[in-house]
Structures are given as C-alpha cells and as structure tokens.
N, CA, C and O of each residue as an XYZ file, in Angstrom:
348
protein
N      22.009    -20.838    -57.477
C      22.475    -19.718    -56.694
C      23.202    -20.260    -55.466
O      22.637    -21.198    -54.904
N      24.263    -19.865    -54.995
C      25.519    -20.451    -54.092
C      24.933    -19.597    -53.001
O      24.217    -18.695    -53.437
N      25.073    -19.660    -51.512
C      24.539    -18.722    -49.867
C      25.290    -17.695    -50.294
O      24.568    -16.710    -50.134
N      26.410    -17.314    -50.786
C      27.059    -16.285    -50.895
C      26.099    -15.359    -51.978
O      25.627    -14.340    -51.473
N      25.876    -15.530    -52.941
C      24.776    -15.175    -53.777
C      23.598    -14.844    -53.519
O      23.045    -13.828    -53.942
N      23.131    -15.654    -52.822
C      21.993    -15.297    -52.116
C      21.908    -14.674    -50.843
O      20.834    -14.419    -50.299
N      22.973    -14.437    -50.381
C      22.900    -13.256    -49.030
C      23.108    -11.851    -49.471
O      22.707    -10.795    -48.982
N      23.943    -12.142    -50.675
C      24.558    -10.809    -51.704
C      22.657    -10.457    -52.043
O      22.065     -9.409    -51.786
N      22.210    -11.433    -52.533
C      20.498    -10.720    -53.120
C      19.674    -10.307    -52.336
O      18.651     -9.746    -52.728
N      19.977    -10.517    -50.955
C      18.989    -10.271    -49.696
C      19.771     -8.966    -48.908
O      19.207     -8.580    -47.884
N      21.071     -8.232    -49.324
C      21.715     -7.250    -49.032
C      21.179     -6.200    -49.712
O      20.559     -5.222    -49.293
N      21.582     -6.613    -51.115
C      21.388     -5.754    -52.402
C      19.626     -5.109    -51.841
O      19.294     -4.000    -51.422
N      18.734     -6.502    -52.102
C      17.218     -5.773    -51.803
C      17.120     -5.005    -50.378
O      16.578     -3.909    -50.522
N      17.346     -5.171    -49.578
C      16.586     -5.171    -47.880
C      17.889     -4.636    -46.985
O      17.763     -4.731    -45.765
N      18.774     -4.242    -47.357
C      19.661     -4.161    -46.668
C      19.549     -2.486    -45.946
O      19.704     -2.409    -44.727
N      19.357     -1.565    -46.518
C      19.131     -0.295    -46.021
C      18.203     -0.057    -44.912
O      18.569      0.522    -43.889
N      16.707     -0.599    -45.134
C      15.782     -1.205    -44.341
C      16.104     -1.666    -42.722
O      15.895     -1.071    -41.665
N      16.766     -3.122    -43.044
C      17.107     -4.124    -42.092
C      18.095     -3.220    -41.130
O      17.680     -2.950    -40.003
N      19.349     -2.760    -41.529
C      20.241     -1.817    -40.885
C      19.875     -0.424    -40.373
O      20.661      0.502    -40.171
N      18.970     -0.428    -40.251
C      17.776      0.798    -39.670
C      17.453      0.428    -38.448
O      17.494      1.016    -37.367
N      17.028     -0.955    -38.869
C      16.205     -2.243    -37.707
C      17.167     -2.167    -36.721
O      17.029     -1.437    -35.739
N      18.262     -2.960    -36.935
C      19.082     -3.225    -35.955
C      18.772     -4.658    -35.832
O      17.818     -5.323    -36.236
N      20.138     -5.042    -34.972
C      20.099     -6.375    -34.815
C      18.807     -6.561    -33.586
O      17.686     -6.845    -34.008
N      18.935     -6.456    -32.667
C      17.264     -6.654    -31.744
C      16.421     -6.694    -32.453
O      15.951     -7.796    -32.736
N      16.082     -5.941    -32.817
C      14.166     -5.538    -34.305
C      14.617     -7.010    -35.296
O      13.976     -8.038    -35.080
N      15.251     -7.018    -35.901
C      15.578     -8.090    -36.740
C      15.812     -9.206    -35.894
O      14.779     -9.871    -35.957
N      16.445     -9.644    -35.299
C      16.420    -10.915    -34.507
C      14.778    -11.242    -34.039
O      14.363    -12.396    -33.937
N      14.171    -10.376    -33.852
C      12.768    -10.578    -33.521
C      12.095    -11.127    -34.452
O      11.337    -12.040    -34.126
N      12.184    -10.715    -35.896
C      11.396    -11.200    -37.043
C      12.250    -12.384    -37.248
O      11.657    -13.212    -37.940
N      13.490    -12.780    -36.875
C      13.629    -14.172    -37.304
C      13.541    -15.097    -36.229
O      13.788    -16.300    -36.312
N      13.275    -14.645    -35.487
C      12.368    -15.579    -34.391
C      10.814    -16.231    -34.475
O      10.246    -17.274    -34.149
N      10.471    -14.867    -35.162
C       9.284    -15.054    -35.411
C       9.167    -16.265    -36.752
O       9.020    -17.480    -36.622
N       9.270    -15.593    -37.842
C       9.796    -16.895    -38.685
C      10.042    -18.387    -38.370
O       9.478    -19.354    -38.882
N      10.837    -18.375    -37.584
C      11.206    -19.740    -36.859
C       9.915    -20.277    -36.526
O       9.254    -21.081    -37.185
N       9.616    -19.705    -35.357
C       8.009    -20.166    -35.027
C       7.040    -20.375    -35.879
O       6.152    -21.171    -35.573
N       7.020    -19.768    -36.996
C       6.341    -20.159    -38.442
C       6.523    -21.353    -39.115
O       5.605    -21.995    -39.626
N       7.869    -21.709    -39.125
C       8.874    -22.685    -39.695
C       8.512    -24.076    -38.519
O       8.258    -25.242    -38.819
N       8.595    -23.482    -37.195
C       7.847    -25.072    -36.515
C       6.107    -25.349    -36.332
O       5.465    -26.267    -35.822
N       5.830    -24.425    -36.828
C       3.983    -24.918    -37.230
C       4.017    -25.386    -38.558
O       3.165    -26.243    -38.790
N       4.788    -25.061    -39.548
C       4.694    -25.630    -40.730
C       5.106    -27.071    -40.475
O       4.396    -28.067    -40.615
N       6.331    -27.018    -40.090
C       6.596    -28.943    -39.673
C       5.726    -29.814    -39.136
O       5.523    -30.882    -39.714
N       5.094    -29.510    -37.982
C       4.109    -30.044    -37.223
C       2.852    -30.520    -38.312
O       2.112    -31.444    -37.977
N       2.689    -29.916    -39.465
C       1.783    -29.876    -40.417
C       1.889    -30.924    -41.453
O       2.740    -31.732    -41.080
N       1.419    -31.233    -42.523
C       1.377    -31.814    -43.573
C       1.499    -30.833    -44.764
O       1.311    -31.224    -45.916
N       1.735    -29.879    -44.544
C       2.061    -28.805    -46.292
C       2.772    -28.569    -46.401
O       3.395    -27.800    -45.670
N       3.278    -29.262    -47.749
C       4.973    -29.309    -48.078
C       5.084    -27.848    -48.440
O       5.892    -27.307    -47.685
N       4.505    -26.915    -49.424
C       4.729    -26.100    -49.207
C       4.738    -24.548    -48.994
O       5.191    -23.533    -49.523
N       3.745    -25.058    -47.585
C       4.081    -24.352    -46.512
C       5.372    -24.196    -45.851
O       5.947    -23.183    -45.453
N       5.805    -25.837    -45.814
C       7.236    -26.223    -45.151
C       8.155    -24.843    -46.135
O       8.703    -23.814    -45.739
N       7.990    -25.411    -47.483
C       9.462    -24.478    -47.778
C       9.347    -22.866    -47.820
O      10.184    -21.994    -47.587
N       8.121    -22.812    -48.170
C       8.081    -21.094    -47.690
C       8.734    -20.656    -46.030
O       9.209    -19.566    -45.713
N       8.609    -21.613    -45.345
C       8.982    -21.129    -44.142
C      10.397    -21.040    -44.194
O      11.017    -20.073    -43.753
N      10.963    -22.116    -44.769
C      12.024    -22.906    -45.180
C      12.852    -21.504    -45.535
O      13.890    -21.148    -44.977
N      12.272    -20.915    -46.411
C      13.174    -20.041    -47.278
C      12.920    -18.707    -46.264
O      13.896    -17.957    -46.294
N      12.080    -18.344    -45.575
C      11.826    -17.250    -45.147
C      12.922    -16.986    -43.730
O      13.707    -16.075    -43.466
N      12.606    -18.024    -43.139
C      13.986    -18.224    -42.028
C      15.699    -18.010    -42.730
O      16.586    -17.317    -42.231
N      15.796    -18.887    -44.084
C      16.963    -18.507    -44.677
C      17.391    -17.265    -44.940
O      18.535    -16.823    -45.045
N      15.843    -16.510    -45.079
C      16.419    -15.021    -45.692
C      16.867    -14.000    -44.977
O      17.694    -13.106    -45.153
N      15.720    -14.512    -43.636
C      15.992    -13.811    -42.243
C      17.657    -13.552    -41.576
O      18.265    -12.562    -41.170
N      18.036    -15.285    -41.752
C      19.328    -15.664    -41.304
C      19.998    -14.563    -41.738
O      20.512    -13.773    -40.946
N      20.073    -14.345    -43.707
C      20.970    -13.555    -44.120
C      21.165    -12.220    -43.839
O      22.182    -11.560    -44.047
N      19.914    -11.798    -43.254
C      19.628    -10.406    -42.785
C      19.935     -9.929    -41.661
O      19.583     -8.774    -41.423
N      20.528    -10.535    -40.858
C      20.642    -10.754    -39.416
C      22.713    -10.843    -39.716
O      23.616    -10.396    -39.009
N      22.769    -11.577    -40.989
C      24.360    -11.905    -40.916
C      24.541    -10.682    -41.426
O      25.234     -9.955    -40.714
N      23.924     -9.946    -42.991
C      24.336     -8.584    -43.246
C      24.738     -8.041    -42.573
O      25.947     -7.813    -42.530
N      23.715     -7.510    -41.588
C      23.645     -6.368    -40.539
C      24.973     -6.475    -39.583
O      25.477     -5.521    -38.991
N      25.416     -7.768    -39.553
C      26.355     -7.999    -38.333
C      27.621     -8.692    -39.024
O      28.325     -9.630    -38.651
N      27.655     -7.794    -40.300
C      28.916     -8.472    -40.964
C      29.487     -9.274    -41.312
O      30.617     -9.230    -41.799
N      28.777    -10.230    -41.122
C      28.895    -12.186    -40.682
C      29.044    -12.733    -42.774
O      28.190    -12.242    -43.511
N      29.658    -13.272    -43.135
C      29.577    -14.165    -44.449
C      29.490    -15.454    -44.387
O      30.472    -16.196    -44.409
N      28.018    -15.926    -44.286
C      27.703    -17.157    -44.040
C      28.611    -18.228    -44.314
O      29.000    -19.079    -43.514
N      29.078    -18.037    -46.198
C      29.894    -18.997    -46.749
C      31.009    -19.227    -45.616
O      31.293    -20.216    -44.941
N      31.406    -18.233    -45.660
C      32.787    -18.345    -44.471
C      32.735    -18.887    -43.597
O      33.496    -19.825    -43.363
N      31.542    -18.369    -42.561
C      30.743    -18.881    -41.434
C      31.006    -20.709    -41.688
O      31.819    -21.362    -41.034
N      30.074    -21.297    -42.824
C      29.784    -22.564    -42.804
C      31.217    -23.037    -42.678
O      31.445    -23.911    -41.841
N      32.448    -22.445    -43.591
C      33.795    -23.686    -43.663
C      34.094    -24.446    -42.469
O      35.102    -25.152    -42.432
N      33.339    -24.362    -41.538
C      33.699    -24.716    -40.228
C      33.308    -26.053    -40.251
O      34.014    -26.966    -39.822
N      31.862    -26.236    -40.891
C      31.947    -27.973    -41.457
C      32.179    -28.364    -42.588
O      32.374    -29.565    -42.774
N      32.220    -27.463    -43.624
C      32.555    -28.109    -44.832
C      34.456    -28.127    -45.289
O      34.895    -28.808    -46.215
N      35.229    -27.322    -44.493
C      36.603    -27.674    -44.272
C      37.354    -28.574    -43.232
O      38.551    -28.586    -42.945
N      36.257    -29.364    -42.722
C      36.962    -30.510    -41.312
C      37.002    -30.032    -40.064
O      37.337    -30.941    -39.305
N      36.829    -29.104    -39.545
C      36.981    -28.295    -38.569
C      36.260    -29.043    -37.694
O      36.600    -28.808    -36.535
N      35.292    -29.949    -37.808
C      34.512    -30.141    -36.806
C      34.231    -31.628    -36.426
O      33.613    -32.325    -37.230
N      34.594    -32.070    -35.413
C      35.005    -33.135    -35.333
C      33.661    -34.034    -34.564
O      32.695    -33.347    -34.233
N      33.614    -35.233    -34.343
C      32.162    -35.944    -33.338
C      31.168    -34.821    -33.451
O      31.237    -33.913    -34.281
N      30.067    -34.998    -32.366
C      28.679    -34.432    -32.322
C      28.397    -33.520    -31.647
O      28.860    -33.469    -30.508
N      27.670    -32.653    -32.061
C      27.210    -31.940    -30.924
C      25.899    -32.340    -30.224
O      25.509    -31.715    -29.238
C-alpha cells in the first residue's frame, strides 16, 4: 500500500468523524499518540513500537485529510531534490 493509499483508507473510514473534530480536537489526539509513540521507544516492545508507529501515521493522515494536505505531494519535497544539507 503506497501513503497515498493509505491516507485514501483513513479518509474513506474516519473521515466524516475527524471533520466534525476539527483540526484543534484532532491535533490533540495526535499529540497524544505521539506521546504514546515516545513511551513505546523508551521501552523494549517492538511491538508496542509499531502500533504506536502506525497509530501516529494514521493520525498524521487525519489531520492532512481534514486540512487538505496530500502527503505524497507533501513528501516530493525530499524525494524530488528539493532539499538540500540538514536541518
């Protein structure tokens, strides 16, 4: 499954829901997540790690739905050269 695919599956399910939320209400749960995602690291359970792993991803997409954002697109910024030394 390609991010485009999988933001399309996290629209399709949750999207009516999430756009109710709003971006504030939703930015909150992927905050929260996050914070899930750095107790899992701190840890030894792999997976724990990827549940968090994936739960932050899904969040991300829910947060880009709502705000029109197409990740794929979003990313070409490093995967087309765009981005040069470090941040």
């Amino acid at each position: 499954m390609t991010l485009r695919e999988f933001q399309q599956f996290i629209r399709d399910k949750y999207y009516a829901r999430d756009s109710e939320r709003g971006t504030p209400g939703t930015f909150m749960w992927f905050i929260e997540e996050v914070g899930e995602l750095a107790t899992a690291l701190a840890g030894t359970d792999q997976d724990n790690k990827e549940e968090e792993f994936a739960d932050v991803l899904a969040w991300m997409c829910t947060l880009a739905n709502i705000n029109n954002v197409d990740l794929a697109k979003a990313v070409e910024k490093y995967t087309v050269g765009h981005v040069e030394g470090f941040k």
